[in-house]
C-alpha positions in Angstrom: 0.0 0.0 0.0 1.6 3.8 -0.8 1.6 6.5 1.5 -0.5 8.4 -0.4 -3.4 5.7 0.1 -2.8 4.8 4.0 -6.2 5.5 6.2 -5.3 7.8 9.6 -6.5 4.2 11.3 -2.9 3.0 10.0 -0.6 5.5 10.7 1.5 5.4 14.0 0.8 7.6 16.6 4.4 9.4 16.2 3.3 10.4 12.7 -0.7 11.7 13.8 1.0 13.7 16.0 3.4 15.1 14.1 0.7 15.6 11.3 -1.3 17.9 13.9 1.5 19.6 15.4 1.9 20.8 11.6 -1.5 21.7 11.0 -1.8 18.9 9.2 -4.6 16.9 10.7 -7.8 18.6 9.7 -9.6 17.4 6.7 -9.2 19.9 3.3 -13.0 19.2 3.1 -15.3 22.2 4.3 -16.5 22.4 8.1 -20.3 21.7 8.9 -21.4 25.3 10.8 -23.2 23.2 13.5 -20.8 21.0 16.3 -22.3 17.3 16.6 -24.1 18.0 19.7 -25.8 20.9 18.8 -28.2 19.0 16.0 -31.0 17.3 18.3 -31.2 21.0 19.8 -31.3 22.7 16.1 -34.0 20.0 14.6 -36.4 20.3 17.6 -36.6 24.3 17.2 -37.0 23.9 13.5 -39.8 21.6 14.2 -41.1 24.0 16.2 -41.1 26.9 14.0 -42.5 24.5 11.3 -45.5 23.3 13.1 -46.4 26.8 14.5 -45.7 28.3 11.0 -47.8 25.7 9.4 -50.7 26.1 11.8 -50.9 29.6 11.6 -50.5 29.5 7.7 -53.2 26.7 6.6 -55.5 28.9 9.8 -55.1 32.4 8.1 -54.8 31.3 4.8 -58.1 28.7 4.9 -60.0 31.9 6.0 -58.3 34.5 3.9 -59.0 31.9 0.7 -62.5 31.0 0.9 -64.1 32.8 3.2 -62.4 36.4 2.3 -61.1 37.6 5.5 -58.5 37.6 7.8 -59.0 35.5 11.5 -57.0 36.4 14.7 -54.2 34.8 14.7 -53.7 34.0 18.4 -55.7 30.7 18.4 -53.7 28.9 15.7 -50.4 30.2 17.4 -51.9 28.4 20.5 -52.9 24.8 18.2 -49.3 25.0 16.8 -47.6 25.0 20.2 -49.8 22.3 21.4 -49.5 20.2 18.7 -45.7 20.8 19.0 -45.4 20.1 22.5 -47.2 16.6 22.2 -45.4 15.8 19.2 -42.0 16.2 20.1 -42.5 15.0 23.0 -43.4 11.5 21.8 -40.7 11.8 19.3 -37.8 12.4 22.2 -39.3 9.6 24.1 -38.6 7.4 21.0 -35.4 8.8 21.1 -36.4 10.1 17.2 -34.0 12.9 17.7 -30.6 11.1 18.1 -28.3 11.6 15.2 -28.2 7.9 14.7 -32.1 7.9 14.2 -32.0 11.2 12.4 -29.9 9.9 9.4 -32.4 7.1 9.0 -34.9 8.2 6.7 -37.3 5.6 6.7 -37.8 5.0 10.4 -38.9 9.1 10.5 -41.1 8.9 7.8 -42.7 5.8 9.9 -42.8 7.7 13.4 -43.2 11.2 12.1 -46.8 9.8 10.2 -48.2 7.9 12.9 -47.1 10.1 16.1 -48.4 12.9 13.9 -51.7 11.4 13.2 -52.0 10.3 16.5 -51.2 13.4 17.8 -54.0 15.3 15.7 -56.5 13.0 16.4 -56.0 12.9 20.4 -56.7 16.8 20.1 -59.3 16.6 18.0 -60.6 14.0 20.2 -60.2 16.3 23.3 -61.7 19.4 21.8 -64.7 17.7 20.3 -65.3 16.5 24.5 -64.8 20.1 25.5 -67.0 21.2 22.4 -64.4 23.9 21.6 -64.6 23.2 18.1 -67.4 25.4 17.1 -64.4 28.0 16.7 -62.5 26.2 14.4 -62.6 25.8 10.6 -62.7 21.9 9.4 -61.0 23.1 6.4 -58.6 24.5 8.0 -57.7 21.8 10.1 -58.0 19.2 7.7 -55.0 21.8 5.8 -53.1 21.6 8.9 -52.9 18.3 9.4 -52.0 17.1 5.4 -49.7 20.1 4.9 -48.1 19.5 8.2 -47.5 16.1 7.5 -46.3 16.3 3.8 -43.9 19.5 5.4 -42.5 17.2 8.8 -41.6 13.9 6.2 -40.0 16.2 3.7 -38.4 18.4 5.8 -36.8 14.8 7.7 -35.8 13.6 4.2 -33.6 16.8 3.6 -32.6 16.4 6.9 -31.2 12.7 6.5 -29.4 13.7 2.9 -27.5 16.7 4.8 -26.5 14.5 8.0 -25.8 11.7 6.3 -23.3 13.9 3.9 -21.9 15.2 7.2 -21.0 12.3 8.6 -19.3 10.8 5.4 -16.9 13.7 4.7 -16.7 14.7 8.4 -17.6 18.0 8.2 -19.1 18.6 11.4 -17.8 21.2 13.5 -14.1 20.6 15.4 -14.4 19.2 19.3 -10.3 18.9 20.0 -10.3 16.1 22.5 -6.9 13.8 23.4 -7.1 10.0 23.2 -4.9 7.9 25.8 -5.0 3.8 24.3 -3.2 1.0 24.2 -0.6 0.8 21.1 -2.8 -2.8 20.1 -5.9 -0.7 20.1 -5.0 2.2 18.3 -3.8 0.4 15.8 -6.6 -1.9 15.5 -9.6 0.1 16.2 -11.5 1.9 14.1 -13.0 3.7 16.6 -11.2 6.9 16.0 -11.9 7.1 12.2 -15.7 7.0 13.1 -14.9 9.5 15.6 -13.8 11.9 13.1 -17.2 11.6 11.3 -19.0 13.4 14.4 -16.3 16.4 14.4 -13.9 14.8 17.5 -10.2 16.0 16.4 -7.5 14.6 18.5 -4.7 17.4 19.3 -2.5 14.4 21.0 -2.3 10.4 20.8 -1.0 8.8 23.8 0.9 5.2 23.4 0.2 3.0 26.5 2.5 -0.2 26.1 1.2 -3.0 27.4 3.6 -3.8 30.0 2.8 -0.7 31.2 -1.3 -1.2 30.9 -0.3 -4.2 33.7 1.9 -3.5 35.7 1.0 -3.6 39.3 2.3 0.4 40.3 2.4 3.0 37.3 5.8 2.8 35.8 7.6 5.7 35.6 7.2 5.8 31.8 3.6 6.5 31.7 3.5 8.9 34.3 5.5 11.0 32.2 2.8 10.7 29.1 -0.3 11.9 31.5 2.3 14.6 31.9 2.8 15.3 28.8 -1.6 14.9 28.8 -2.1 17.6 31.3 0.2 19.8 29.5 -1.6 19.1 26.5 -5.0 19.2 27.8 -3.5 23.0 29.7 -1.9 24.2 26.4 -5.0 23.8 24.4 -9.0 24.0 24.7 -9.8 20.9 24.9 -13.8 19.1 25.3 -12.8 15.7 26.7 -10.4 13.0 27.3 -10.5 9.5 25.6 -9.5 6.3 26.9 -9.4 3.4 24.6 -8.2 0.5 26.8 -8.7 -3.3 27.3 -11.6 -3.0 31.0 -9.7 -6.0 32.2 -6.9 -3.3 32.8 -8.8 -1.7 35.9 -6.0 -1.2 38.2 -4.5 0.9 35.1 -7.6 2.9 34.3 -8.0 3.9 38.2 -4.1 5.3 38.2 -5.0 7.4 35.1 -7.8 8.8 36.1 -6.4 9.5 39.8 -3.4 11.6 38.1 -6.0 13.2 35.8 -7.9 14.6 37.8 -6.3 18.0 37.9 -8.0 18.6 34.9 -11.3 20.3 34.3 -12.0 18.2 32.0 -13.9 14.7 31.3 -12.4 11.5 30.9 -14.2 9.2 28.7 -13.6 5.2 28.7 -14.6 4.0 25.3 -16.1 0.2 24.6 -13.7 -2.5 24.8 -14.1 -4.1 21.9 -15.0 -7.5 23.3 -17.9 -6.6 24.8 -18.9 -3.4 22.3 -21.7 -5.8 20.7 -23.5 -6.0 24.1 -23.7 -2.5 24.8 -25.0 -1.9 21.6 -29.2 -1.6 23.6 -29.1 -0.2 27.0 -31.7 0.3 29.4 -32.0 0.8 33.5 -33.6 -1.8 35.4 -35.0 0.6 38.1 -31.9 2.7 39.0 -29.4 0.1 37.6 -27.9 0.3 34.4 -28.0 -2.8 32.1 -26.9 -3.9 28.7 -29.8 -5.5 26.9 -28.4 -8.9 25.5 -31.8 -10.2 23.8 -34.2 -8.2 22.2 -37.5 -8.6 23.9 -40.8 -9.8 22.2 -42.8 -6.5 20.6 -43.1 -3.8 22.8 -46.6 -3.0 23.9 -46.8 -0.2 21.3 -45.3 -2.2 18.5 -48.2 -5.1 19.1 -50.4 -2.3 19.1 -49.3 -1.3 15.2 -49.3 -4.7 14.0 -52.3 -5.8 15.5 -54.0 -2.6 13.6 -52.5 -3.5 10.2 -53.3 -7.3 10.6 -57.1 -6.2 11.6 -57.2 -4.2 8.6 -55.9 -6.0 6.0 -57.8 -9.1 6.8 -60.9 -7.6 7.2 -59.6 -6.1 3.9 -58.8 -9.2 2.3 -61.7 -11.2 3.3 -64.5 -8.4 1.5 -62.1 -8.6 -1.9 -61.5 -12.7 -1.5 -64.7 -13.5 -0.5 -66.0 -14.2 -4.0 -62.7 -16.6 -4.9 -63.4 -18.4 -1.5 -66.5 -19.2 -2.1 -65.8 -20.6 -5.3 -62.7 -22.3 -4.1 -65.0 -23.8 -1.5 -67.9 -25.1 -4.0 -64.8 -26.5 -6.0 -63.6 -28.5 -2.9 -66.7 -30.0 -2.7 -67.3 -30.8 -6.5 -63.7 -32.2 -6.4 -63.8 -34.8 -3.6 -65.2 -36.3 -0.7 -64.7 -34.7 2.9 -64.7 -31.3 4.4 -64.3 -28.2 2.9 -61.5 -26.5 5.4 -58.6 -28.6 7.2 -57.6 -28.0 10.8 -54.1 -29.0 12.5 -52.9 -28.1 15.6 -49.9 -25.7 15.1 -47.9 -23.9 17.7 -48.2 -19.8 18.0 -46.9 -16.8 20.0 -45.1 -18.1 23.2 -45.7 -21.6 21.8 -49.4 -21.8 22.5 -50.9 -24.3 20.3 -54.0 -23.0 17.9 -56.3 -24.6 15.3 -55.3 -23.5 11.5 -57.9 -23.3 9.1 -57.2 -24.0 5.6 -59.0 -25.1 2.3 -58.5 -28.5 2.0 -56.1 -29.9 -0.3 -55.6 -33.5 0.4 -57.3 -36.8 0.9 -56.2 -37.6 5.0 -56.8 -34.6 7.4 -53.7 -36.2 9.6 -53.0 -34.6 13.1 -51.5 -36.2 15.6 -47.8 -37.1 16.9 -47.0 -38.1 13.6 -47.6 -36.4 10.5 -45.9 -37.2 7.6 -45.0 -33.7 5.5 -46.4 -33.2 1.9 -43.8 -33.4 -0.9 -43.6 -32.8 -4.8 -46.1 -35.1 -6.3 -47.8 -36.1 -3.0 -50.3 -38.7 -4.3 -52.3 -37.6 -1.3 -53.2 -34.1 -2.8 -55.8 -34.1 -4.5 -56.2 -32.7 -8.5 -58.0 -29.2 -6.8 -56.0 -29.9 -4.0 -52.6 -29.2 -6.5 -53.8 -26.0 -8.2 -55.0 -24.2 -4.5 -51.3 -25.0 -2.9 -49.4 -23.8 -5.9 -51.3 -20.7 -6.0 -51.3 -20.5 -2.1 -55.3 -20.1 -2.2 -55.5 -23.1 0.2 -53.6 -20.2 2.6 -56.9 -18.0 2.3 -58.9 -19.1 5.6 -56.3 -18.0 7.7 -57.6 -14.7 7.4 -60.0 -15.9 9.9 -57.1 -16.8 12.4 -55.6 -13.4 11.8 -58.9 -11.7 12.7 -59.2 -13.8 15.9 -55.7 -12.9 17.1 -54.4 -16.4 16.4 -52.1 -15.3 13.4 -50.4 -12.6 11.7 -50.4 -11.4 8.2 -46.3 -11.4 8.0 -44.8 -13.6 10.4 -42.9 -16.9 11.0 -44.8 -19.5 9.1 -46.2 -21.8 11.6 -45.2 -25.8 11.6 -47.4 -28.9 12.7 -47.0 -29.5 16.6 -45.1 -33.0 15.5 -42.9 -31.4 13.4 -42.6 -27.9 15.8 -41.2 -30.4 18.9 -39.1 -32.4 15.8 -36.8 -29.1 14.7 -37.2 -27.6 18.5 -35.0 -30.2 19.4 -32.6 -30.2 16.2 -32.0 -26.4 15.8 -30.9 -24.6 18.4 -32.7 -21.2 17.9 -36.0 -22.6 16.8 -37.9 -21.8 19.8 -37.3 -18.1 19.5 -39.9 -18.4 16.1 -42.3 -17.9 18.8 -41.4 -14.4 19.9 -43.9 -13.2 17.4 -47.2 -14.3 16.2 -47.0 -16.6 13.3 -48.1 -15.2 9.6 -49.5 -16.4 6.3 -46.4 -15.2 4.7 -42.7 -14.5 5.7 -39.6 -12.7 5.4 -38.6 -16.2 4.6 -41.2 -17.0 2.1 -40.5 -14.1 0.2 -36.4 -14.6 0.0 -37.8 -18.5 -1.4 -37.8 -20.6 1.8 -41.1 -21.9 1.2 -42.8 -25.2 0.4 -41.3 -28.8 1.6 -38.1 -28.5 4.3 -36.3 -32.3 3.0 -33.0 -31.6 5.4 -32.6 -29.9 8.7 -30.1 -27.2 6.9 -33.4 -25.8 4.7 -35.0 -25.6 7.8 -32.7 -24.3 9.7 -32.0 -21.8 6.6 -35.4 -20.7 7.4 -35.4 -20.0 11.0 -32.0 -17.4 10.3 -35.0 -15.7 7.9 -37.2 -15.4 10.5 -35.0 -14.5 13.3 -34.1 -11.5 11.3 -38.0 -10.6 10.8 -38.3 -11.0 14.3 -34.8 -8.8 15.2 -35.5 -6.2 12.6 -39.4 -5.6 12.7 -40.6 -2.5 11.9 -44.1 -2.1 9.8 -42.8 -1.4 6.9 -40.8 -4.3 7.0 -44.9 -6.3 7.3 -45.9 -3.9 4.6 -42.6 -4.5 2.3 -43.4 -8.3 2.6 -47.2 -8.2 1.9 -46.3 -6.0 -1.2 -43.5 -8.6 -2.2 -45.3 -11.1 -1.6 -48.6 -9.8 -4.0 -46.4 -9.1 -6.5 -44.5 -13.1 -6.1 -48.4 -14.1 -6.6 -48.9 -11.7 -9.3 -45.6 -12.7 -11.3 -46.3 -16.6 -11.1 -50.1 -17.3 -9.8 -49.4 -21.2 -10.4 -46.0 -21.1 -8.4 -45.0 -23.1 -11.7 -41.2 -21.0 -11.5 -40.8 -22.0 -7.7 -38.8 -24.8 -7.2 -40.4 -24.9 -3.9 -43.8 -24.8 -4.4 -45.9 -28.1 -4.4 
């Protein structure tokens, strides 16, 4: 590798140093006018100036439009700043104004719509119970509430494209700080480039050896580097003081920060890297801090949003299928003796066992300890029977289990009880399938894990699908796979180009 091409994570400290000793350390590129922590500050009073702006525009200008005159403007400066102060305040306790949620354009779209709406509609709510609405123009608050919501999304999609193009050129403004790590960390980490995105510039780098990180008394050797730190820290205005240090290496960390504390200024320990995955989610547990290892099932809110989008698209589904159903069900009949819909016993959320309905496709309705699992040219599935599972209209009656809270629209598919205790045992994280409600179709389904499992590695395959659903839900991840999945249908009706399909 030249010289010309070597990253700042791969230089030695002796030649960082000497770079910002020569001026040499700054990026060329041009400086962001805002220092990192000043952004949550900046985008909550431009949300407020937006919202009480908006109200007082779509207020006035309703009246001045089509009604020819001009209102007082007080009352609609008094909706903005409620509506402001209830919708920011949701939005901080989502944390929705951290950088790191910021830059993430789709999760703001997602919160800023339905705290938004929510918002709105508690008032509207509230004031229709007061009957204080006699005051108020329906036009114009229908104006505020589209026009505020078309202005908050766009205005948090220019926002994403500017912090994100921050952070990748590092243009936010300087906080000189002074990093104290161990020589294998600073070489290795990459925890100072990143720290260059958010505007951090070390002045100094100080080397820790790593005889000297254990070594039962402070050597004499690093004593005189926190020296040389105070004298930096002294000679320069610096924000805070990094350590970047193995936490086995206590004893070490309690030395420096004993001789450091002549300095008005905060010391900083940074992650170790061995145990930087775990402290990716924390939380307090009363008044005592925790790292949260496992990602609980759906918060109480979450359930709340699917559980609305499940109600509504299979009461949805069921008024545009019900025509094809009843066919399909007349068909079934037509086509061979016994029932019209097939029930098994499948395992659901926390592992509770439920009755699925489906159309039925085969000639044995078996459910029991054993079941033996339908394969590619199943003499056991009937001619109807064939069509319905290639075109997954057999699927159709789970609507009803989604209505009655059994099912999900987008979920872990759900397996036969015999065949749920079968992989339980044979796949280590099986179990945590049941975190979630299961769904008539899958993140799985949709990346082609569908149809018969022959080996444990497809099913297992499968589960790493769904452990991802379940570790990455969001609903528009439901509505990405719904869409997906209509357009899979749409594509190939027969399931004639699925390997899978059966």
């Amino acid at each position: 590798m030249s010289n010309g091409s070597r990253t700042r994570a791969q230089v030695s400290t002796g030649e960082w140093n000497a770079a910002v000793a020569n001026g040499r350390a700054g990026d060329a590129s041009p400086r962001f006018w805002m220092p990192f922590h000043f952004v949550q500050t900046a985008v909550f009073s431009a949300d407020l100036i937006l919202v009480i702006a908006l109200s007082v525009v779509t207020g006035v200008g309703y009246h001045w439009i089509f009604l020819n005159r001009v209102p007082n403007i007080g009352p609609y400066l008094a909706i903005g700043a409620i509506a402001f102060t209830n919708f920011s305040a949701v939005l901080a306790a989502r944390g929705d104004y951290r950088v790191s949620h910021l830059i993430n354009f789709h999760r703001q779209a997602r919160d800023v719509t339905l705290v938004w709406s929510g918002v709105l509609l508690l008032l509207l709510g509230l004031a229709f119970s007061l009957k204080v609405t006699e005051g108020y123009s329906r036009g114009a608050t229908i104006a505020f509430f589209a026009l505020g919501l078309a202005s908050l999304v766009a205005w948090r999609g220019v926002l994403a494209q500017i912090l994100t193009k921050a952070l990748a050129s590092g243009s936010f403004a300087e906080r000189k700080i002074i990093v104290i790590g161990e020589q294998s960390r600073l070489t290795s980490s990459r925890t100072l480039p990143e720290l260059r995105k958010y505007g951090y510039r070390p002045v100094s780098i100080f080397e820790i050896g790593e005889s000297e990180a254990i070594a039962t008394a402070m050597p004499q050797t690093l004593r005189t580097k926190l020296d040389a730190t105070i004298e930096a820290a002294r000679g320069d205005v610096v924000e805070t003081i990094l350590l970047l240090m193995s936490w086995e290496n206590s004893r070490c960390i309690e030395a420096i920060l004993d001789v450091l504390s002549v300095l008005p200024v905060p010391v900083h320990l940074l992650p170790d890297e061995n145990v930087a995955y775990y402290l990716s989610r924390r939380m307090f547990v009363g008044t005592t801090w925790a790292a949260e290892l496992k990602r609980a099932p759906l918060s109480k809110v979450d359930q709340a949003l699917k559980r609305s989008v499940d109600v509504l698209g299979a009461g949805v589904g069921l008024l545009l299928l019900s025509p094809l159903m009843l066919l399909t069900a007349i068909l079934i009949k037509l086509d061979s003796r016994g029932p019209i819909l097939f029930t098994q016993r499948r395992n659901g959320f926390n592992g509770r066992s439920f009755r699925i309905l489906k159309f039925r496709t085969m000639t044995v309705l078996e459910d029991g300890p054993i079941i033996q699992q339908a394969t590619r040219n199943d003499p056991r599935v009937t001619r109807l029977g064939r069509l319905l599972r290639q075109s997954n209209i057999d699927e159709l009656p789970q609507l009803f289990n989604v209505l009655r809270g059994e099912m999900s629209l987008s979920g872990p598919r759900p397996h036969a009880s015999a065949h749920n205790d079968e992989y339980a045992q044979r796949i280590a994280d099986y179990a945590f399938r049941h975190h979630v409600k299961p769904g008539i179709t899958g993140w799985a389904q949709i990346n082609g894990c569908r149809g018969e499992t022959q080996t444990v590695d497809l099913m297992a395959k499968r589960v790493d699908f769904d452990l991802w659903y379940i570790n990455n839900w969001s609903v528009w991840l439901d509505i990405k796979i719904l869409i997906r999945t209509l357009i899979i249908g749409l594509r190939d009706p027969m399931g004639l180009r699925d390997p899978m399909a059966y």
